[in-house]
C-alpha positions as a Python dict, from the first residue, in 0.01 Angstrom:
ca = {
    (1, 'X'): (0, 0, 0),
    (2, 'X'): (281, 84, 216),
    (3, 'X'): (459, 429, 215),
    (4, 'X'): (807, 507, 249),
    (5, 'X'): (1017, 327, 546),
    (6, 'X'): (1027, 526, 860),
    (7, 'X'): (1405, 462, 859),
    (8, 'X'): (1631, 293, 1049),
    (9, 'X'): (1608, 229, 1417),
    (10, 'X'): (1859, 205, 1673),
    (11, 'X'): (1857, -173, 1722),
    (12, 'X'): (1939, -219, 1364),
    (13, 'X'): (1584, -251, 1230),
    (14, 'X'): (1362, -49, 935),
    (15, 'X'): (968, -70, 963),
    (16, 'X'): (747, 85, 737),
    (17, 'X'): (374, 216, 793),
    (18, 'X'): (107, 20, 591),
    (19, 'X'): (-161, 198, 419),
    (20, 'X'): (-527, 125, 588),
    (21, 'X'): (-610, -143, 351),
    (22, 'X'): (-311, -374, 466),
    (23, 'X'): (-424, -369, 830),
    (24, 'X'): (-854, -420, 707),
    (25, 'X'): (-721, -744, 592),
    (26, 'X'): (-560, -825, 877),
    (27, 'X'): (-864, -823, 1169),
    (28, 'X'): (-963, -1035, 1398),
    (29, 'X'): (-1309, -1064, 1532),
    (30, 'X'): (-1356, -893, 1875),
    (31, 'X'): (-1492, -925, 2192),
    (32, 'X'): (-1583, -1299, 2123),
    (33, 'X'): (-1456, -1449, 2538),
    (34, 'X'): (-1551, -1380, 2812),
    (35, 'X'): (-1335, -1484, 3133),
    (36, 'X'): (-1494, -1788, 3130),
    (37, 'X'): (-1471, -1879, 2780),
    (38, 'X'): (-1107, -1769, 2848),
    (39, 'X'): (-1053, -2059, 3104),
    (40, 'X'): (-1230, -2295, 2909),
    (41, 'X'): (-969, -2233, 2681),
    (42, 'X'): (-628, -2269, 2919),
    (43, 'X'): (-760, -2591, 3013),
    (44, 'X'): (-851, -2712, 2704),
    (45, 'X'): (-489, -2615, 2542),
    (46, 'X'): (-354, -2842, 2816),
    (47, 'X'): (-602, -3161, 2901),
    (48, 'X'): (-460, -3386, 2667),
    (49, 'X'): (-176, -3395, 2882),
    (50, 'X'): (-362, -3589, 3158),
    (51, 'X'): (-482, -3842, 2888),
    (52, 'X'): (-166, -3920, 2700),
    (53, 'X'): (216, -3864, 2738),
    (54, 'X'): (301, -3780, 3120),
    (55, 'X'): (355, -4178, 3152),
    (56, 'X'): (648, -4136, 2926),
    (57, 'X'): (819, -3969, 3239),
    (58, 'X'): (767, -4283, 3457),
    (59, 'X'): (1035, -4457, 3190),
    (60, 'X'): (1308, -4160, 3265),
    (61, 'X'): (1232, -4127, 3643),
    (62, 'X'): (980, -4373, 3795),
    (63, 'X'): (712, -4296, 4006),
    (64, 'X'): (922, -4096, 4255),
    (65, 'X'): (1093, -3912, 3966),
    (66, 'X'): (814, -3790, 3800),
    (67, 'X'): (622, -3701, 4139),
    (68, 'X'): (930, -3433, 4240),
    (69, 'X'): (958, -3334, 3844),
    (70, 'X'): (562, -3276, 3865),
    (71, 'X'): (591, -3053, 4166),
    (72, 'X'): (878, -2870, 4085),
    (73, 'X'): (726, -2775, 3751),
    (74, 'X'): (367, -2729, 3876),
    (75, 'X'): (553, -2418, 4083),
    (76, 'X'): (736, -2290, 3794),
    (77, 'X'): (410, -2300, 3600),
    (78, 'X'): (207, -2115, 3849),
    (79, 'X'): (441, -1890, 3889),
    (80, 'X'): (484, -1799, 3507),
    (81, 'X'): (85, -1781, 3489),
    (82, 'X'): (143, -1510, 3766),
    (83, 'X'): (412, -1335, 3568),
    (84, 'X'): (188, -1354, 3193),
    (85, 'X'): (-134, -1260, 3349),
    (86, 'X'): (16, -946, 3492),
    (87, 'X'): (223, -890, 3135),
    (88, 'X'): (-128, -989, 2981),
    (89, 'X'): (-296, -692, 3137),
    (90, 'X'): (-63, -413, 3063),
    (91, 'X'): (26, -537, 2723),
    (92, 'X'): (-303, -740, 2526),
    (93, 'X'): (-227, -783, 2167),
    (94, 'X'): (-252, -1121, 1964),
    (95, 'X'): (99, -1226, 1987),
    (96, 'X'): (104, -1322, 2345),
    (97, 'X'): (493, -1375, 2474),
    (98, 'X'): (601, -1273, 2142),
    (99, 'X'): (396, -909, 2225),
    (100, 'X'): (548, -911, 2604),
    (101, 'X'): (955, -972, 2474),
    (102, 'X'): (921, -715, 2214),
    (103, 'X'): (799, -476, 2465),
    (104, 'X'): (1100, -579, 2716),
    (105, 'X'): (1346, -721, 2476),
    (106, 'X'): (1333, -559, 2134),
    (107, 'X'): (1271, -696, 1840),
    (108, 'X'): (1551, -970, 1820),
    (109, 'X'): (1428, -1068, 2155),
    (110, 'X'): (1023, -1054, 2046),
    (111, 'X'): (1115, -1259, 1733),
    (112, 'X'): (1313, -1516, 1953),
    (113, 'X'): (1015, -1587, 2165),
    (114, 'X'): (760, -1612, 1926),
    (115, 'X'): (925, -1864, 1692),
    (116, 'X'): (1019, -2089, 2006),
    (117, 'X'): (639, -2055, 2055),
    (118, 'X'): (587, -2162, 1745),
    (119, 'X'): (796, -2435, 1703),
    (120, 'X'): (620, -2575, 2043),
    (121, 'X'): (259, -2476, 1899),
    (122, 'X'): (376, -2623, 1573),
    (123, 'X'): (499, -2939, 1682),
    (124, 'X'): (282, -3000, 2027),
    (125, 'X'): (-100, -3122, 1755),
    (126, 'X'): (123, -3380, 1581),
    (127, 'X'): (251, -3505, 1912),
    (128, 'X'): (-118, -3527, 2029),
    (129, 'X'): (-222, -3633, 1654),
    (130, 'X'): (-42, -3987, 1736),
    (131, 'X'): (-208, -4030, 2092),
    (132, 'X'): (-501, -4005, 1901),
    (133, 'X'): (-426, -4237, 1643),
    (134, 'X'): (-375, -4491, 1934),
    (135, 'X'): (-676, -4401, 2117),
    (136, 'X'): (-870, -4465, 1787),
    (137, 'X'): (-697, -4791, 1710),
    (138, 'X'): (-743, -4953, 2053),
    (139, 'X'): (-1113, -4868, 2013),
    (140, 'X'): (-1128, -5067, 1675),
    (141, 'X'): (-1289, -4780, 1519),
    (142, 'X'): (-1351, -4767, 1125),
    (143, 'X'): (-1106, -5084, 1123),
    (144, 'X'): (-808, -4816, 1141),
    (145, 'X'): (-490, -5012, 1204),
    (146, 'X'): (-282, -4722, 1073),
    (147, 'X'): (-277, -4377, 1226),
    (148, 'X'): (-199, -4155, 966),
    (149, 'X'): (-546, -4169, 796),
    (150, 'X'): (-651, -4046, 1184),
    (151, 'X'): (-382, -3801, 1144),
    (152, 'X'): (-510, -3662, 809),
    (153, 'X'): (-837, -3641, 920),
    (154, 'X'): (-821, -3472, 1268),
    (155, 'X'): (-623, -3201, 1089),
    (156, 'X'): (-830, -3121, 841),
    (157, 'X'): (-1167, -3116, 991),
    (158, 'X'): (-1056, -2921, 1264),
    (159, 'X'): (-816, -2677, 1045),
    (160, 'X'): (-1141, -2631, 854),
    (161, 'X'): (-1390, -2566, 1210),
    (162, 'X'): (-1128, -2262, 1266),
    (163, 'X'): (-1171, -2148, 959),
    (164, 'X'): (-1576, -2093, 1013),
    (165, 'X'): (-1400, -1801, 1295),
    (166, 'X'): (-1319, -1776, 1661),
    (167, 'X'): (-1647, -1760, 1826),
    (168, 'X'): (-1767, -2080, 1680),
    (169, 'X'): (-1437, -2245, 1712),
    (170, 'X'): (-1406, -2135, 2107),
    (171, 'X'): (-1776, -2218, 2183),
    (172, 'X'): (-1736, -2614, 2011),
    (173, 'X'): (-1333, -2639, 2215),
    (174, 'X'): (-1522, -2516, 2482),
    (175, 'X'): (-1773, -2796, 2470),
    (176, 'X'): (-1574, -3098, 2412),
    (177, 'X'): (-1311, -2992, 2663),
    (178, 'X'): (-1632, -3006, 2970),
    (179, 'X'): (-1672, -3352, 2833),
    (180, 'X'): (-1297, -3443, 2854),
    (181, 'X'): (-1354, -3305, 3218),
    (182, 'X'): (-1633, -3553, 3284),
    (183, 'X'): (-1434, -3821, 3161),
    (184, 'X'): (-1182, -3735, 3457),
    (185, 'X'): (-1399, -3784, 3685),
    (186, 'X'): (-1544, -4139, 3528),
    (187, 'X'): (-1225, -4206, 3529),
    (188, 'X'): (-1089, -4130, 3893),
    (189, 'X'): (-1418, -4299, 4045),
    (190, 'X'): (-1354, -4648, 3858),
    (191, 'X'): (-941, -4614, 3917),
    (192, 'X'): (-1008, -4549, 4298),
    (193, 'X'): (-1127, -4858, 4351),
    (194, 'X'): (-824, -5046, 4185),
    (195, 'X'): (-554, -4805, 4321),
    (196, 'X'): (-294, -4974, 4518),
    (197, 'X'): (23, -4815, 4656),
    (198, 'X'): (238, -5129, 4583),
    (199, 'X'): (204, -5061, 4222),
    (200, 'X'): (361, -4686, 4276),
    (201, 'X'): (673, -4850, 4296),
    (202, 'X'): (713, -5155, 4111),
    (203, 'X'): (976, -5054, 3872),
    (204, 'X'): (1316, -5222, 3947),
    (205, 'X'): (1582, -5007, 4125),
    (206, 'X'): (1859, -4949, 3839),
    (207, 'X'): (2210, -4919, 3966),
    (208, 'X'): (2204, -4501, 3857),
    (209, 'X'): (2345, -4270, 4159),
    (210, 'X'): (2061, -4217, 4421),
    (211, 'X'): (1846, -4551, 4314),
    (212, 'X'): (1537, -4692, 4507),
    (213, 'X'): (1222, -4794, 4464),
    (214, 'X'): (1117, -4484, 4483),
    (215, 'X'): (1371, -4341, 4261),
    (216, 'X'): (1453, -4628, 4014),
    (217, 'X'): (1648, -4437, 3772),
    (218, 'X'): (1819, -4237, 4073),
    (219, 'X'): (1870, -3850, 4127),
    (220, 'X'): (1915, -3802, 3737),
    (221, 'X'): (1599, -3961, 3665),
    (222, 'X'): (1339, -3671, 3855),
    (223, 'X'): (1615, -3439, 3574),
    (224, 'X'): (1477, -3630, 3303),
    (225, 'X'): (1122, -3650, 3417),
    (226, 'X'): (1087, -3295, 3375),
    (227, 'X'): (1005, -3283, 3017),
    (228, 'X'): (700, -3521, 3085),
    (229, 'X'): (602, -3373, 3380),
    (230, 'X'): (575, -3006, 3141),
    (231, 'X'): (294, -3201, 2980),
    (232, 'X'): (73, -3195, 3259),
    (233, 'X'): (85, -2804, 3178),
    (234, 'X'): (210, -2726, 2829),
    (235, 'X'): (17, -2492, 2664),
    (236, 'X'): (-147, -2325, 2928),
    (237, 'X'): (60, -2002, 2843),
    (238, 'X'): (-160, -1967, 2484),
    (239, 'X'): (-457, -1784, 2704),
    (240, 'X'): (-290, -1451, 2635),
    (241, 'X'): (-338, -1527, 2239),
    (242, 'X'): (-684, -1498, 2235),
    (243, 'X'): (-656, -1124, 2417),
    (244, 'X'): (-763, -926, 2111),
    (245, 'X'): (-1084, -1134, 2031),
    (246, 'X'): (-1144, -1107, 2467),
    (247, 'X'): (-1398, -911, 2657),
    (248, 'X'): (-1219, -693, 2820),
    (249, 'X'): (-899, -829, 2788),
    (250, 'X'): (-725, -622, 3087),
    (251, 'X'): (-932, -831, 3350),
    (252, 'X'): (-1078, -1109, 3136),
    (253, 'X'): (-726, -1288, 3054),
    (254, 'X'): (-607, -1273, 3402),
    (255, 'X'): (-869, -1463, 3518),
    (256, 'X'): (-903, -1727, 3224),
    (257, 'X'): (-536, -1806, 3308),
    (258, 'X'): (-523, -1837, 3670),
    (259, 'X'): (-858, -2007, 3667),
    (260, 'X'): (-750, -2272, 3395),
    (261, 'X'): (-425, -2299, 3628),
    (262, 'X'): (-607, -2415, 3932),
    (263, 'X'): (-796, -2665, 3778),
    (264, 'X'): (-486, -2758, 3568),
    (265, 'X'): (-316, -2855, 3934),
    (266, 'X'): (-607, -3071, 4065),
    (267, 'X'): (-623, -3301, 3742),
    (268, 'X'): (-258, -3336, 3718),
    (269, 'X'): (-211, -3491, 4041),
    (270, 'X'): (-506, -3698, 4015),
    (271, 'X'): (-439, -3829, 3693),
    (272, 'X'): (-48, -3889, 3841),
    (273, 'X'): (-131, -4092, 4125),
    (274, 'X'): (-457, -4255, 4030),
    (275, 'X'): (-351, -4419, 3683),
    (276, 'X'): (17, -4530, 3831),
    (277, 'X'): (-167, -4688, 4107),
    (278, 'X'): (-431, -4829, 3904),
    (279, 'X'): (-231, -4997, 3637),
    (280, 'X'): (174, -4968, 3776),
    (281, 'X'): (454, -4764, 3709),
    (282, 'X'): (585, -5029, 3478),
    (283, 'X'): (316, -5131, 3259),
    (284, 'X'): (177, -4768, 3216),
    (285, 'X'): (550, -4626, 3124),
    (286, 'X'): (499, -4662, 2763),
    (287, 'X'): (91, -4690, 2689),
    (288, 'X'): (-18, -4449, 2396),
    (289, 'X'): (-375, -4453, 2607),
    (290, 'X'): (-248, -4484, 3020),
    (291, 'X'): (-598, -4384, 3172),
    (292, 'X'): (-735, -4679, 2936),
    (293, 'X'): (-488, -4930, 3027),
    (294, 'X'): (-479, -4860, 3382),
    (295, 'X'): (-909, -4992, 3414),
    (296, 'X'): (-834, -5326, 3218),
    (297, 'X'): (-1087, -5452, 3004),
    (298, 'X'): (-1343, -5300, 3265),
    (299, 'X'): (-1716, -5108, 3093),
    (300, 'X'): (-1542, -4812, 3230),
    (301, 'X'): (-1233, -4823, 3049),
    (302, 'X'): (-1416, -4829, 2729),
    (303, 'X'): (-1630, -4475, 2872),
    (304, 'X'): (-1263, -4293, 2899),
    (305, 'X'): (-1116, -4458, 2621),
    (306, 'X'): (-1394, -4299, 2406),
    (307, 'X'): (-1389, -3933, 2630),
    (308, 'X'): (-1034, -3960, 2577),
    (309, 'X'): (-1066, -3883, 2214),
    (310, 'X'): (-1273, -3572, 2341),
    (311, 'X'): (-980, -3512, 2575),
    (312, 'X'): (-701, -3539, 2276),
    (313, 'X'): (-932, -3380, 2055),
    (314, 'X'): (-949, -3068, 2294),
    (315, 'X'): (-610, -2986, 2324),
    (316, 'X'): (-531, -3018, 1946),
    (317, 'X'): (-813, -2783, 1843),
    (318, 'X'): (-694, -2511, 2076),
    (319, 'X'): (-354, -2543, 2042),
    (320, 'X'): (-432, -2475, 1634),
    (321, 'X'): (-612, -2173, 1767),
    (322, 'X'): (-275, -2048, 1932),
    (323, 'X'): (-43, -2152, 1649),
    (324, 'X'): (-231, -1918, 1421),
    (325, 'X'): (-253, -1635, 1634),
    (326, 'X'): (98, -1612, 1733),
    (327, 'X'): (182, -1694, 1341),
    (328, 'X'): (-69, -1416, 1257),
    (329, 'X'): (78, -1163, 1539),
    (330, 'X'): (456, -1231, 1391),
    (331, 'X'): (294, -1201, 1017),
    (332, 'X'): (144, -879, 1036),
    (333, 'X'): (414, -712, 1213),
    (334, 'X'): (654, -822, 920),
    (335, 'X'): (876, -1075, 1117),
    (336, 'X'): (732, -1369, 876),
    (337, 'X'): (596, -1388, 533),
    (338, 'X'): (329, -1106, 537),
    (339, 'X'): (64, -1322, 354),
    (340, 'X'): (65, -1536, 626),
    (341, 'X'): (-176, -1303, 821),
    (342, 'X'): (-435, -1236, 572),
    (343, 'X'): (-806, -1303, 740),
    (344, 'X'): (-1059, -1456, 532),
    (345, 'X'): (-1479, -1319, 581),
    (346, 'X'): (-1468, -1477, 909),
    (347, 'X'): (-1203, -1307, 1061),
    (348, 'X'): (-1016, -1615, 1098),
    (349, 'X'): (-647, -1618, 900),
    (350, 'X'): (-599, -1873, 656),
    (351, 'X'): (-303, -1950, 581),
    (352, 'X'): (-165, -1898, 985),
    (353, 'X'): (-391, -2209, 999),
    (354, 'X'): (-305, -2441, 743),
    (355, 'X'): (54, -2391, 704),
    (356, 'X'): (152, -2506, 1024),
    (357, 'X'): (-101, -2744, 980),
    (358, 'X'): (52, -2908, 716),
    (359, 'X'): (401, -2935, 868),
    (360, 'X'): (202, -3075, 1192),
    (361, 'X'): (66, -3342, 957),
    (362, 'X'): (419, -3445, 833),
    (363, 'X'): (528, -3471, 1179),
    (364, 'X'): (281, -3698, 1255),
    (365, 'X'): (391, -3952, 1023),
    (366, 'X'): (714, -4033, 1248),
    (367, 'X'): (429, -4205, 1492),
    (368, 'X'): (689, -4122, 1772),
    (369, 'X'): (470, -3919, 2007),
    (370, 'X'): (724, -3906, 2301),
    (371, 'X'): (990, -3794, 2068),
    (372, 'X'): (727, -3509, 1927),
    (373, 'X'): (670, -3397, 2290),
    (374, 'X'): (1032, -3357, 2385),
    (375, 'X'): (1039, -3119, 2058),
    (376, 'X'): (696, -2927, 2182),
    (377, 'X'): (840, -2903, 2522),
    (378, 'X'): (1206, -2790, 2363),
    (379, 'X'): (1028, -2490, 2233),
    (380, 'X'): (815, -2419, 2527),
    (381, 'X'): (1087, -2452, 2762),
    (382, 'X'): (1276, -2160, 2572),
    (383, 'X'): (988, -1913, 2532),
    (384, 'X'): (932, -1952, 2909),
    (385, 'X'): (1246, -1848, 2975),
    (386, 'X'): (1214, -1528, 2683),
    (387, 'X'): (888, -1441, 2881),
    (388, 'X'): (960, -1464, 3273),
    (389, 'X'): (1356, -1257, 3127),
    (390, 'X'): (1050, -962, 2984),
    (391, 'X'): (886, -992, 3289),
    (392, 'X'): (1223, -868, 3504),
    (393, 'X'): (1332, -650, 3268),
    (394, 'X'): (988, -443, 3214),
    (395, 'X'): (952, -468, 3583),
    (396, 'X'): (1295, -279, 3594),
    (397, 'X'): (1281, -71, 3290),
    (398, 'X'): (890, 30, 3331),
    (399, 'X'): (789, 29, 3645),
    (400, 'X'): (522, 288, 3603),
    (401, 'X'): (372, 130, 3312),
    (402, 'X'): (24, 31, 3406),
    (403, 'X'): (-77, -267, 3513),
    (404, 'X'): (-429, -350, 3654),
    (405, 'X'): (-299, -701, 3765),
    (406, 'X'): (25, -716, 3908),
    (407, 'X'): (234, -1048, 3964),
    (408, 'X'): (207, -1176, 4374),
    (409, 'X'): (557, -1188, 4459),
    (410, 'X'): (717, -956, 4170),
    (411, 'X'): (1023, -1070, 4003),
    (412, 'X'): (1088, -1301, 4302),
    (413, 'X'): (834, -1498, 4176),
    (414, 'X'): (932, -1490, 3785),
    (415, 'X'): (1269, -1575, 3871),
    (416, 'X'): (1215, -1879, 4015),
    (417, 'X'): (1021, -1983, 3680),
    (418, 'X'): (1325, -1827, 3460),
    (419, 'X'): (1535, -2104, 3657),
    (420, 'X'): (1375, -2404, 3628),
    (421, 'X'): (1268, -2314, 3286),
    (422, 'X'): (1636, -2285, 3188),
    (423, 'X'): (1675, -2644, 3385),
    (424, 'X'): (1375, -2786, 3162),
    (425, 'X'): (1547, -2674, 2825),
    (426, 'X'): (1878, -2839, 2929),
    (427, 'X'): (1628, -3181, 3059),
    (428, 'X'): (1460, -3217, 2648),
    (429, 'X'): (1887, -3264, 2604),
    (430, 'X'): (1909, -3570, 2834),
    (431, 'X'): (1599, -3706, 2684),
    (432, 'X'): (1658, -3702, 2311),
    (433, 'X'): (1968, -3506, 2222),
    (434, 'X'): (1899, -3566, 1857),
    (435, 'X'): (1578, -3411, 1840),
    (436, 'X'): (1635, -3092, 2068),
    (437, 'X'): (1912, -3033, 1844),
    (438, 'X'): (1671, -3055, 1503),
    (439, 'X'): (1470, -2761, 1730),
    (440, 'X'): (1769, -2633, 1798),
    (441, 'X'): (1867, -2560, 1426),
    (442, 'X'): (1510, -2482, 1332),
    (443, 'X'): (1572, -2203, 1547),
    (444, 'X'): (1881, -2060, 1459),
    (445, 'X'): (1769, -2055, 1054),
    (446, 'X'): (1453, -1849, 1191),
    (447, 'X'): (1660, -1587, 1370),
    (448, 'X'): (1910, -1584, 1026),
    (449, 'X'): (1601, -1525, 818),
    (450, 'X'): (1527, -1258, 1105),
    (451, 'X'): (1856, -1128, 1052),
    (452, 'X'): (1946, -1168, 687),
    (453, 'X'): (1612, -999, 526),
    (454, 'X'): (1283, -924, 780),
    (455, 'X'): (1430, -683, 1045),
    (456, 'X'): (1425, -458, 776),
    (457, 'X'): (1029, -516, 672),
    (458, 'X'): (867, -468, 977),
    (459, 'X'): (551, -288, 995),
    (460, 'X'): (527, 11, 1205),
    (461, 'X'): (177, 52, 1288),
    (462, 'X'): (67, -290, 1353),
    (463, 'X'): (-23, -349, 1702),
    (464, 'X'): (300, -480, 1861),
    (465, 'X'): (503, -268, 1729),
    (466, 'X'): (310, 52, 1813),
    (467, 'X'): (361, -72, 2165),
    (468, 'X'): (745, -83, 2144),
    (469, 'X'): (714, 255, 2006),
    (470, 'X'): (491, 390, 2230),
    (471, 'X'): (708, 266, 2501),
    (472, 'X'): (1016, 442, 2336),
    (473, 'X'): (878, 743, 2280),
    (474, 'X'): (736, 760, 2665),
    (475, 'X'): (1120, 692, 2765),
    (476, 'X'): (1249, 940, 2602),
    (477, 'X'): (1028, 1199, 2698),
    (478, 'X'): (1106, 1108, 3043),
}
């Protein structure tokens, strides 16, 4: 039962403290991951990028496009990891960027970043829900020549697996995600054999500014890569979700991230050059299932095509884990419908898990997994720039707070992410205008609903919000 508002604040926003009983239902289990776990986690958020959807970047930019798209963004993403593992220590709370932009931006600016979180959490499982679908249907299995029974089904088993709680949901993603690792490495051994450097190149030069073989599509191609080259990584900044149910989150998420990062880095590039010089540019610019494609009808190809499910299956089991943390996180601090963060007997919230869920499902449908991917990455694109913006600004505005890991290069560092992260948003434009602008609008009618009714039920003592106030009460002190 909540008591009466605390009043209005100076940002233009009324909280209220909830009674005990609000905040029981509202727990998540603790202490359930261990550094390790943590890791297992960031690269299991992210694999199904090296199975399915990069290739759509060899369409914008070829080989040579992709390549500089992939190491420009590889940077950006290591140094955001940098930037959120030091934010990660100082600040570790369930909402992840959302926790970090309150802290730095306010609560307009907290809100912004978590609902471009969601919309990429929200959207990113039905863009992996078709690659499934066509990993199933290539494999004959069940006689499915449709996806969306593989849809249906994928989200519901593994809507209900979260729903048993966190521990047993991390230890099973943790599982399947090794064996998406050992299909990797089936797959590099049998591809290294078939790799020639000819095939690298063999999409015709266009007549675009800057055009070779290297760069068919010219300088504006590598531009348009970027979204597909974001793939590689996407996701990887959900580690910080999982701080409150962490071992010692101060040191524990830190390491899961950076960890997950450098093994993130080596599969990326292998997966890049191996599969394009397996199978060629060309014929692997539009596969649903690349690493399949690119081994031919070989015993091997049938080995990945079947650890590729594990692969897929990976990334959209822990990427429902984040999408109903960072929903629960916004939901419990008020920002979103408050029943959206009630936790069943297993600690695990419900309704943070299915709604989403649903909507994910109904995405699906479409079947057009590059145009679900330029959404995810629409999203993702934004937050990152929300979250390396906190970064600077906390960095500036609290430089004593304490931080036991602290960012290699400072706001240096973060800066260079907040650029090219502004440069990717702009890139899911040149790609598919239409659809950035749906995520575009789905964006703006969350901030009105921000605006119009819930900065004025916010809840004071939950977690993120006893941060900001902490921090304001520090500040004035001082």
């Amino acid at each position: 039962m909540s008591t009466k508002p605390t009043g209005a604040h100076h940002d233009g926003t009324e909280s209220h403290v909830e009674g005990s009983e609000y905040l029981a239902k509202r727990q998540l289990k603790k202490g359930t991951a261990g550094w390790v776990l943590l890791a297992g986690l960031g690269v299991s958020y992210v694999i199904s990028g090296d199975y399915s959807g990069w290739n759509f970047g060899l369409e914008q930019g070829g080989f040579g496009g992709l390549l500089i798209a992939g190491i420009v963004i590889a940077g950006m993403y290591l140094a955001m990891v940098l930037g959120m593992a030091e934010m990660s220590s100082a600040l570790p709370a369930a909402g992840g960027g959302y926790t970090f932009a309150r802290r730095a931006l306010g609560p307009w600016g907290g809100f912004a970043t978590g609902t471009a979180i969601l919309i990429e959490y929200a959207i990113a499982p039905a863009a992996i829900a078709t690659f499934i679908g066509a990993y199933v249907e290539s494999l004959g299995l069940f006689g499915i020549t449709d996806g969306w029974w593989v849809y249906l089904a994928v989200y519901a088993i593994f809507i209900g697996i979260h729903l048993a709680g966190a521990g047993e949901a991390l230890k099973i993603m943790f599982v399947i995600t090794a064996i998406a690792l050992v299909g990797l490495v089936i797959f590099a051994l049998s591809a290294v054999g078939q790799f020639d450097s000819a095939n690298l190149t063999d999409i015709a030069p266009t007549d675009a500014a800057g055009a070779s073989s290297f760069l068919p599509f010219g300088y504006l191609g590598i531009w348009a890569a970027v979204p597909f080259a974001i793939w590689f990584f996407l996701a990887i900044e959900g580690v910080p979700l999982a701080a409150e149910e962490a071992k010692d989150p101060t040191k524990n998420v830190p390491r899961g991230i950076i960890a997950a990062m450098a093994v993130l880095l080596v599969t990326g590039a292998g997966v890049l050059f191996l599969v394009t010089g397996a199978g060629g540019a060309e014929a692997m610019q539009a596969s649903g299932n690349p690493l399949v494609e690119a081994l031919g009808d070989s015993s091997a190809a049938k080995v990945v095509n079947y650890i590729g499910l594990a692969g897929l299956i990976a990334s959209f089991f822990s990427i429902m884990y984040a999408y109903s943390r960072q929903l629960f996180a916004l939901s419990r601090a008020g920002y979103l419908p408050k029943t959206l963060s009630v936790t069943n007997s297993r600690k695990a919230p419900t309704l943070a898990l299915i709604v989403p869920g649903v909507i994910g499902f109904l995405l699906s449908l479409t079947g057009q997994g590059a145009m679900l991917l330029n959404m995810a990455v629409f999203g993702a694109a934004l937050s990152y720039v929300l979250m390396m913006v906190s970064h600077i600004v906390l960095r500036r505005k609290e430089p004593h707070m304490e931080r036991p890991y602290r960012t290699p290069g400072g706001i240096a560092t973060t800066g260079f992410a907040l650029v090219i992260a502004a440069l990717a948003v702009v890139a899911t434009f040149l790609v598919d205008s239409t659809a950035a602008l749906w995520c575009l609008a789905v964006f703006a009618a969350f901030m009105v609903y921000f605006g119009v009714y819930s900065r004025h039920h916010l809840v004071a003592n939950s977690p993120d919000e006893e941060f900001a106030a902490l921090a304001e009460a520090e500040a004035e002190l001082e």
